[in-house]
N, C-alpha and C positions, 0 to 999 in steps of 0.2 A: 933702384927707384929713388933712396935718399939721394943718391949722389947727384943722380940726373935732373929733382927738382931743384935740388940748391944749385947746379948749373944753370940752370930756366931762370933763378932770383938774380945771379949773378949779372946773366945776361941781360934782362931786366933793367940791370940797375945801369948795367952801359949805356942801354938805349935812351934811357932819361936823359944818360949825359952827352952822348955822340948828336943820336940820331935829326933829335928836332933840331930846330933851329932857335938860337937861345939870345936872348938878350941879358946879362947874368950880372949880379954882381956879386963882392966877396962878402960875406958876413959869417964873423968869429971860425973862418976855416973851411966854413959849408958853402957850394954853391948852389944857388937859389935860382929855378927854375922860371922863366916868367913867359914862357914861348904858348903860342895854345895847336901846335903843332900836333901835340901827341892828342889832344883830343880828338881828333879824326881817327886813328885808329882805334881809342878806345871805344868811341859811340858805333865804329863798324860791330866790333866784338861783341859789344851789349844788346847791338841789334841782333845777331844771330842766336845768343841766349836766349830775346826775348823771344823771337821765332820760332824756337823750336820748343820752349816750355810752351805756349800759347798753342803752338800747332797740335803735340804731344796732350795736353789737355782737350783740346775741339774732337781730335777724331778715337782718342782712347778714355778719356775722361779724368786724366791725371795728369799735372803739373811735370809730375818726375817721375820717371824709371827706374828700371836697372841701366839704362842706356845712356842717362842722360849727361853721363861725365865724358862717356865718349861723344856725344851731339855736341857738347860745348867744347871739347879739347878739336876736335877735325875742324868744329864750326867757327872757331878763333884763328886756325891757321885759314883759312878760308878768306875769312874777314880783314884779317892782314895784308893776303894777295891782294884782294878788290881793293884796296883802300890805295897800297901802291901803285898798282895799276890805270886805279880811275882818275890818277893823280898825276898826270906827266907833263903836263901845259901848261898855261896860264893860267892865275887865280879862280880869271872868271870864267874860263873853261872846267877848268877841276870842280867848280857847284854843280855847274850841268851833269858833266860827266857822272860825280858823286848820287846826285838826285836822280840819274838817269837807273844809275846801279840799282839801288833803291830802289824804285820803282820796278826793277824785272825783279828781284828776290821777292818783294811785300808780292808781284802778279805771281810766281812759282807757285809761292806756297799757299796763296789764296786759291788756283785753280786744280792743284793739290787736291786742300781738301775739299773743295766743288766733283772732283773727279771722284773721289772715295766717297762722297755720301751720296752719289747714287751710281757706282759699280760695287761698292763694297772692296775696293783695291785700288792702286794708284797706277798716273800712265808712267809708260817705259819710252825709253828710247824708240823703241821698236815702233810704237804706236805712234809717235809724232811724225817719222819720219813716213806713213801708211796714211796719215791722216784725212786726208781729201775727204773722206765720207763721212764725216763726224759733224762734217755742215750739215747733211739730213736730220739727224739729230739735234739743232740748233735750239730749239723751245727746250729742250733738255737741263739742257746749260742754262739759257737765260730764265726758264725758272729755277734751277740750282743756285745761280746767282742771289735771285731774290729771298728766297727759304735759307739761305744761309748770309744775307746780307751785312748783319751784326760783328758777326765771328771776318769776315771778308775784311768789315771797316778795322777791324784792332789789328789783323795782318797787315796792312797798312800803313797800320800806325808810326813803325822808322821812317818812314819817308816822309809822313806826312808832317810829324813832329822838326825832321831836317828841315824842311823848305821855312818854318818858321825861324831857327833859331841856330842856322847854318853864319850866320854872320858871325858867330862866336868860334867859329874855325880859322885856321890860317890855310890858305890853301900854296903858300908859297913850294916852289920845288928848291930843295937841296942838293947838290951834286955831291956829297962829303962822300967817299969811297967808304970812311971809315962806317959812319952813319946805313950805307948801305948794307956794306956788310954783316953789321948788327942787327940787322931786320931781318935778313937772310937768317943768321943763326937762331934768333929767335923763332921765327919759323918751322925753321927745321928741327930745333930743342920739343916746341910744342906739339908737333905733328909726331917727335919720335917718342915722346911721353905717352903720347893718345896710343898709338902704338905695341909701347911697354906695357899698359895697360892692359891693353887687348887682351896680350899676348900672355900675361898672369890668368886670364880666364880660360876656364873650362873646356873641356874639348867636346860638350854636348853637341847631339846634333843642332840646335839652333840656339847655340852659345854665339856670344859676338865675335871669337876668333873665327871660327866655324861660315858666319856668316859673310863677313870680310875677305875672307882668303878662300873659302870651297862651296859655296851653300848659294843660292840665289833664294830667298824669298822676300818678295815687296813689305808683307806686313809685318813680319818679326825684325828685316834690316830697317826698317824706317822705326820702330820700338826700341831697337838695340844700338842702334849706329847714329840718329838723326836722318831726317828728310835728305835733307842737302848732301852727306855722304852718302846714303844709297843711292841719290838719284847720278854721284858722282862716279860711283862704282857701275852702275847701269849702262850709262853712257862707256865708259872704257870698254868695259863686256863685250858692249854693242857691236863698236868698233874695231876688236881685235877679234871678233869671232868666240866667244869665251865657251867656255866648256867647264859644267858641274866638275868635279873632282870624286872618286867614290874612296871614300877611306878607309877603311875597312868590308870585308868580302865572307860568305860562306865557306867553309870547308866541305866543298860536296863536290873539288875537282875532280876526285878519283871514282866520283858514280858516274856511270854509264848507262845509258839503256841500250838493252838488245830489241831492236826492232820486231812488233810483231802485230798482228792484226786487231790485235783486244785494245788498242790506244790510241786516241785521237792522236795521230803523230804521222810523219812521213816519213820516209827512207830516205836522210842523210846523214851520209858519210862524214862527218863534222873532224878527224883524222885528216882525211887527203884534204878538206878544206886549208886547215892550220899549215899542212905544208908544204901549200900553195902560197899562201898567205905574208907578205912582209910588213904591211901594216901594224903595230901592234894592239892598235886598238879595235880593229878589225878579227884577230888571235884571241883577242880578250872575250869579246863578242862571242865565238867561235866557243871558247871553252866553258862559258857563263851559261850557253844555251844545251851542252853539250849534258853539262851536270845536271839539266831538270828532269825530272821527272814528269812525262805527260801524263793527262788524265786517261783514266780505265774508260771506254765506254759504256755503258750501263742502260737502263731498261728506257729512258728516255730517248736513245739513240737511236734516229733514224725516224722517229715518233710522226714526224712529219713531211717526210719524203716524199717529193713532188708535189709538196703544197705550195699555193700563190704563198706571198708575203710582203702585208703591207707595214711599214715602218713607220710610226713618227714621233718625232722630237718635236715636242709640243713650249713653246715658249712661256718659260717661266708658271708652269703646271706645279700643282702640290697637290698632294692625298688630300691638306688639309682645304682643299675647294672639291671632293668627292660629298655627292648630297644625294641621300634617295631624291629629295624632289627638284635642286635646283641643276645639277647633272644628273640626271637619271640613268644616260646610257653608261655611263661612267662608270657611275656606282653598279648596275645590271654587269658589266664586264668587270671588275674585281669581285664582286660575290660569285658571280660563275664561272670566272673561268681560273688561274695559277691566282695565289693569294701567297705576294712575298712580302709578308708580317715585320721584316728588319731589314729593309732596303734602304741605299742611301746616293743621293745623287750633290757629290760635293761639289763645291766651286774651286776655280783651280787658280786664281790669280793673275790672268795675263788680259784674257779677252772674252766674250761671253760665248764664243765659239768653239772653246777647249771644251766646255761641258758635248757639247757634238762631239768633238774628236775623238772624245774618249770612246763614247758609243758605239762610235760606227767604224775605227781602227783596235780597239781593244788595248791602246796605248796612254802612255801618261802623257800631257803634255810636255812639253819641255818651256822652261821658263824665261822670258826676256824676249821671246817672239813669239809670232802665230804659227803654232804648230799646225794648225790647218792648210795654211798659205804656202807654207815653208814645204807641206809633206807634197803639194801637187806635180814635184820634180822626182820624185822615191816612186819605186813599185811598192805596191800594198795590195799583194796578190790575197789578202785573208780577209781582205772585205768585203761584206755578204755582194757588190754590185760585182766584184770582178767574180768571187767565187760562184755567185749562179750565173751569171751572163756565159760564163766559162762552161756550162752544161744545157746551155741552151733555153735561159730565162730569157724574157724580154725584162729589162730594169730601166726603171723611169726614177725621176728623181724631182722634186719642185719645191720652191721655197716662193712665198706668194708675198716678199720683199724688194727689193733691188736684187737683181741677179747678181750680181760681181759684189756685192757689200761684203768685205773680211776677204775677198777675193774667191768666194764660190765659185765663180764660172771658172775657177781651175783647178780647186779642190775634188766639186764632186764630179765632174767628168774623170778625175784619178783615182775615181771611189769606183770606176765602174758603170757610172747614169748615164746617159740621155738627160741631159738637166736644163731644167725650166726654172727660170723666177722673172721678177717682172723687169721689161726691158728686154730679154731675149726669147719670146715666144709665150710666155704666159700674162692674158690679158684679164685684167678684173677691174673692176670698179673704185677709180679713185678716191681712195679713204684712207684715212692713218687711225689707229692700224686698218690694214685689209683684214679679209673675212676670211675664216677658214672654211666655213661654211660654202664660200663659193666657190674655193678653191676647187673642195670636192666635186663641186657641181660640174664646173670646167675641165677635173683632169680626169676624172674616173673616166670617158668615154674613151679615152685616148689607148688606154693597154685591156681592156676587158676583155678582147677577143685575141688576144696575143697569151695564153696561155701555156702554159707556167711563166706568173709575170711577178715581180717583185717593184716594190716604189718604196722611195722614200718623201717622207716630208720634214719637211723643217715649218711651221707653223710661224704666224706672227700676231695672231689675234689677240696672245697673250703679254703682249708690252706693255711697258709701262707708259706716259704718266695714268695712276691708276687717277682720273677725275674723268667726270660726267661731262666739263667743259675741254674742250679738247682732245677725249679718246670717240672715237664716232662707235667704236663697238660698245664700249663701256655705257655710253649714251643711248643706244639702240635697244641694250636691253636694262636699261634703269627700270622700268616699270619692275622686271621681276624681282628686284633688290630693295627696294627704297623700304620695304614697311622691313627691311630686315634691322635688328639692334646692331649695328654696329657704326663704326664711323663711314664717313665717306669714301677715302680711300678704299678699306676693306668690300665697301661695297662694289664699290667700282671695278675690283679685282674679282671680284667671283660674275659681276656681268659680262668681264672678256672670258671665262674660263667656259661660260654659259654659252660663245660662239664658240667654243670648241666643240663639247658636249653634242651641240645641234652639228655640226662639220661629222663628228664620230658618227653618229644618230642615221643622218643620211648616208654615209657611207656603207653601214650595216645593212640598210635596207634597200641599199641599192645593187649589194653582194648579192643576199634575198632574192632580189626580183631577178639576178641573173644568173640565178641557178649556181654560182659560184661560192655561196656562205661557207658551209659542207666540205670545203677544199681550199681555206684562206686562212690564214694565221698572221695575229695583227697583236705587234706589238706595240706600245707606247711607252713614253718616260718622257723626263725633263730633263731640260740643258743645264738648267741649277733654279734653285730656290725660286720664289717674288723678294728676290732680294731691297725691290724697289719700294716696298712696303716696311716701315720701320719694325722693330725690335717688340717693341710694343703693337703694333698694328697687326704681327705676327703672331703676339700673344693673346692679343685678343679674338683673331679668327682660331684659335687651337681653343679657347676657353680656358686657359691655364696657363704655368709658367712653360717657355720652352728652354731646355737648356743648348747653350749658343756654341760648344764646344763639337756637342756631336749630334744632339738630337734636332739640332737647327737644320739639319741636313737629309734627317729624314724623308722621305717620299714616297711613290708607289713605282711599280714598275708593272702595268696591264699586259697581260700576256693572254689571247684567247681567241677562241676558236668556238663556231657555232654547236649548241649541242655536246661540251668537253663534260667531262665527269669535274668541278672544282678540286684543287690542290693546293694544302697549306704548306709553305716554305719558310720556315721560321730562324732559316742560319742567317749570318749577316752577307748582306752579297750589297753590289753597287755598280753604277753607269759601265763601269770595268768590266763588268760582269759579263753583259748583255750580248756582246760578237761573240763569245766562243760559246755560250749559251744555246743561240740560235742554231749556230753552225751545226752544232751536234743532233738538235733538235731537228733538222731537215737533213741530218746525214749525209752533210758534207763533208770528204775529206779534206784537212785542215792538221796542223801542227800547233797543240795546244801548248808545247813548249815555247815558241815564237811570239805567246800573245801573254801583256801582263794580267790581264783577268784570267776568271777561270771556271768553267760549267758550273751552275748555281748546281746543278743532277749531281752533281759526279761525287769521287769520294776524294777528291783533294781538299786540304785545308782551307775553310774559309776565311777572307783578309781582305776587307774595308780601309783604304790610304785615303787619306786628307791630304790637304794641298800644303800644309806645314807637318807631313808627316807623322801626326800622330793616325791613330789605324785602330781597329775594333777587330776581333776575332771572336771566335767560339768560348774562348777562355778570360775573354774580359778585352779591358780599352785601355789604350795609351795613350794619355794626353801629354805633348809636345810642351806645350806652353808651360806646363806645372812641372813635368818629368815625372809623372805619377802612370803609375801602373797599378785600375783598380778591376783585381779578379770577381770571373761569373762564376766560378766554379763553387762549389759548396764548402763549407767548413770543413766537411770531415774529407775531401779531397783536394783541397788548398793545402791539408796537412803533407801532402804527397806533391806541392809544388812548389818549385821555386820560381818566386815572381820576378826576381833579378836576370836569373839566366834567359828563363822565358822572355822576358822584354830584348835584353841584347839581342835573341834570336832573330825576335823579329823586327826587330829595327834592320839589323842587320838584310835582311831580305828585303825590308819597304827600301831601305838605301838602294841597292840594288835596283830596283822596280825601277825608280826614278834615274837614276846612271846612264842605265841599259835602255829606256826609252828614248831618253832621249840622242843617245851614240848611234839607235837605228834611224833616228830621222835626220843626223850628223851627217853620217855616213853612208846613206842609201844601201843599207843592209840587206836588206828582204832582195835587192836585186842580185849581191852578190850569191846567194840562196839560189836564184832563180838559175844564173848562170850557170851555176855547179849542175844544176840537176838534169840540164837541158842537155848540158856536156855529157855527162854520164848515159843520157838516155839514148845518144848516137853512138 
């Protein structure tokens, strides 16, 4: 690392003397520089510094990282290239050209961080390239714009400083081979330092080697790496088809299961599979799925056999807008009916639609596209629409949005539905948001007499902007918020939660009057948080501090049925959870080894995954960010654990989790599954 920075100095000092273009003269030996040539490169480089300390401060709230010597060592070779590059013409072409640069870097990382403070993540490639529908959303941005105006003008500010005081540049081009060369080398010294660097850190899972060469995450690569090389590394991904890397693996090749009737599992042969098989990552598959252990069935199982089953994904729902009096049915269906005490519905980083996927495929996202979109070509024979349409449910499905937004109209039709949203068949009341309320009113008529019927929803009452001017639901029901103490925003958040509330309300008593209550089992959850609601706006609806690592995450998950006896479930379970939950719970046959959740009932370990890998279990939590590992278990049986081994374990597994989710939406797995058994059954 000595060697190679004193090669960087050397190089350096060539370039002083090659590269620009010099008017010189001799004094006492020294040659004395008078060219203003190298200031173009330097003020490139300084721009990117300030960029990403300014960026790196707006959305995490610090100047500097751990990251940030790598942000400046990539973000210098970077600033290099552009400076070259924007430079190949005529004087007064290379201002334009230069100011033009300028101007797209100051737009990147201004729309950046407009993009993160209201998803709470940054776009990818994947999204730009999908983007058509992000114009609905347009008042989105332009008040993003405005609420972050300040923070926008100082991202700006290289550009806007250049167009002043850009006459102090030379903008002449040099042909000098030698000169060229020198720039190259430096280049490549600098980018192979940033590098060496790297490559001296850690091999954690969201270490910056880790992140660079095996890992995708938006928020820890843009922390550890800079904006500008993640969004660099995004883009290559994109375009070569990238694929997670799994680095280390379970030692549970040699477990087997012998098939038998006590386990949510099916009879495959996963032997003849493998040597059938030349694929290797398909063998890998094979042998990953081979070693699990499926869940026991248990007294829960089959609980609800031949009941209806209504579903919904309620947008941007929280426990913390559950009120005896402002949701009432809400609160009525968690007091009476499953009460899961440590639920969590985390955000996954790509798109606000992975919180869905999770739910209703029992899979992890995969990161750098929409796994939604992406799964609509896969068989996903384990989701509740194919699994009961497959015994003879009727399954309807409605989202009371744009029917194709994120590309639903080929999502849930691959889930199984008959799918309605607005624009292909389901008609309401033009209003932003639409009403869930009416939703109900329009779609219940449509499957009541098609029994055993199953629906899903996807809800929209619950979006944001949370304000009185411009949400028409929030507006609708402002009377019953206003004398509430809180701020605006918040309140405006609990008036859309209030059309859900009434949507559930009528729905209940519309079971009621059709003799069907008695025979219906109705789950609900959320796609992720009110993310849209700041940090503080969060804390003020909880009444207290919330911690942002794992309890931010917190939620409910309603489960119930008219007339149940109440049930408290107090292990940690999450959105994961919830398809093999159900599956069991209506006693469908299903292979629990196949799906990454797992029956909140059952007696398998329970294990809570975030979207940067840290994970919550019975035994305590692992936070990613810190590498801390802090135990639940009691003093006098912490004496009896070790907290090191136990974490590698389960890292070791959450790795997994996320590998193997994503190689089955890669690889249309579940179909090669299907094939085998279909064969077999002839």
């Amino acid at each position: 690392m000595i060697f190679l920075t004193f090669g960087m100095k050397n190089a350096i000092a060539q370039t002083i003397d090659l590269v620009v273009s010099f008017r010189v003269k001799t004094y006492t030996g020294m040659t004395i520089m008078k060219s203003r040539n190298l200031l173009l490169q330097i003020y490139w480089i300084l721009s990117f510094i300030y960029l990403e300390s300014f960026f790196s401060f707006f959305y995490s709230g610090s100047f500097f990282s751990s990251g940030s010597l790598h942000a400046i060592l990539f973000g210098s070779t970077f600033a290099l290239l552009l400076s070259v590059m924007l430079s190949v013409s005529s004087p007064g072409i290379n201002r334009i050209t230069n100011s033009i640069g300028l101007f797209i870097v100051g737009f990147i990382y201004a729309s950046q961080l407009v993009y993160y403070r209201i998803f709470k993540t940054f776009y990818i490639a994947y999204s730009v390239e999908n983007s058509g529908q992000v114009f609905e959303f347009a008042d989105h941005a332009f008040f993003g714009i405005i609420e972050n105006l300040s923070e926008i003008i100082l991202l700006f500010a290289p550009f806007f400083v250049f167009l002043i005081i850009m006459k102090i540049f030379s903008f002449k081009i040099h042909r000098d081979l030698k000169a060229s060369v020198v720039i190259l080398v430096i280049i490549l010294l600098i980018h192979s330092g940033a590098i060496a660097l790297m490559d001296e850190d850690d091999n954690r899972e969201n270490s910056a080697y880790n992140l660079y060469y095996h890992a995708n995450n938006p928020d820890f690569s843009v922390g550890k790496l800079g904006l500008m090389t993640y969004m660099r590394l995004d883009l290559k991904r994109h375009l070569t088809d990238w694929s997670p890397e799994l680095i280390t693996t379970s030692q549970n090749e040699k477990r087997t299961f012998m098939f038998d009737d006590n386990h949510n599992a099916i009879q495959i042969d996963f032997d003849a599979l493998i040597e059938e098989e030349t694929n290797q990552d398909v063998i890998a598959l094979h042998n990953y799925f081979k070693s699990q252990m499926p869940s026991k069935k248990n007294e829960y199982t089959g609980l609800y056999e031949g009941y209806n089953l209504i579903m919904i994904t309620a947008e941007s729902f929280s426990h913390l807008a559950i009120d005896e009096h402002l949701t009432p049915t809400l609160y009525k269906m968690t007091q009476e009916g499953y009460q899961f005490d440590n639920f969590y519905t985390p955000i996954w980083g790509v798109s606000t639609t992975d919180g869905e996927y999770v739910a209703t495929t029992g899979l992890i996202p995969k990161s750098g596209v929409w796994s939604f979109k992406q799964s609509s070509d896969n068989a996903l024979p384990f989701t509740l629409g194919n699994q009961l349409k497959n015994i003879g449910y009727t399954t309807k499905a409605y989202h009371n949005h744009t029917y194709n937004y994120y590309g639903r109209e080929l999502s849930h039709p691959n889930l199984g539905y008959d799918y309605k949203g607005i624009g292909n068949g389901l008609e309401l009341t033009d209003t932003w948001p639409k009403s869930d309320l009416e939703m109900m009113h329009v779609t219940l008529p449509e499957y009541e007499d098609f029994t055993p019927f199953h629906a899903y929803y996807m809800t929209v009452s619950g979006h944001m902007r949370y304000v009185f001017n411009g949400n028409f639901i929030a507006k609708k029901n402002k009377a019953l918020v206003e004398d509430l103490p809180y701020s605006e925003p918040v309140k405006a958040y609990l008036a859309t939660q209030i059309e859900l509330d009434r949507g559930v309300q009528y729905l209940l008593e519309y079971l009621e009057d059709s003799g069907l209550a008695d025979k219906t089992l109705i789950a609900i959850s959320s796609d992720h948080y009110p993310y849209a609601l700041t940090y503080e706006e969060i804390e003020e609806l909880n009444g207290g501090p919330v911690e942002r690592d794992f309890e931010l995450y917190r939620n409910a998950f309603i489960l119930y049925t008219q007339n149940m006896t109440p049930v408290s479930i107090d292990t940690p379970a999450s959105s994961l959870d919830i398809l093999p939950t159900l599956l069991n719970l209506l006693g469908v046959n299903y292979d629990s080894r196949l799906l990454m959740g797992r029956d909140i009932f059952s007696n398998q370990d329970p294990l809570v995954v975030f979207y940067n890998k840290s994970y919550k279990t019975d035994q305590g939590r692992y936070n990613s960010r810190t590498d801390e590992f802090t135990t639940a278990v009691s003093q006098t049986d912490s004496e009896m654990f070790n907290k090191e081994t136990y974490k590698k374990r389960i890292s070791t597994i959450v790795d997994e989790k996320f590998y193997y989710s994503s190689k089955i939406l890669e690889l249309d797995y579940y179909s090669k599954i299907l094939e085998f058994t279909e064969k077999t059954k002839d």
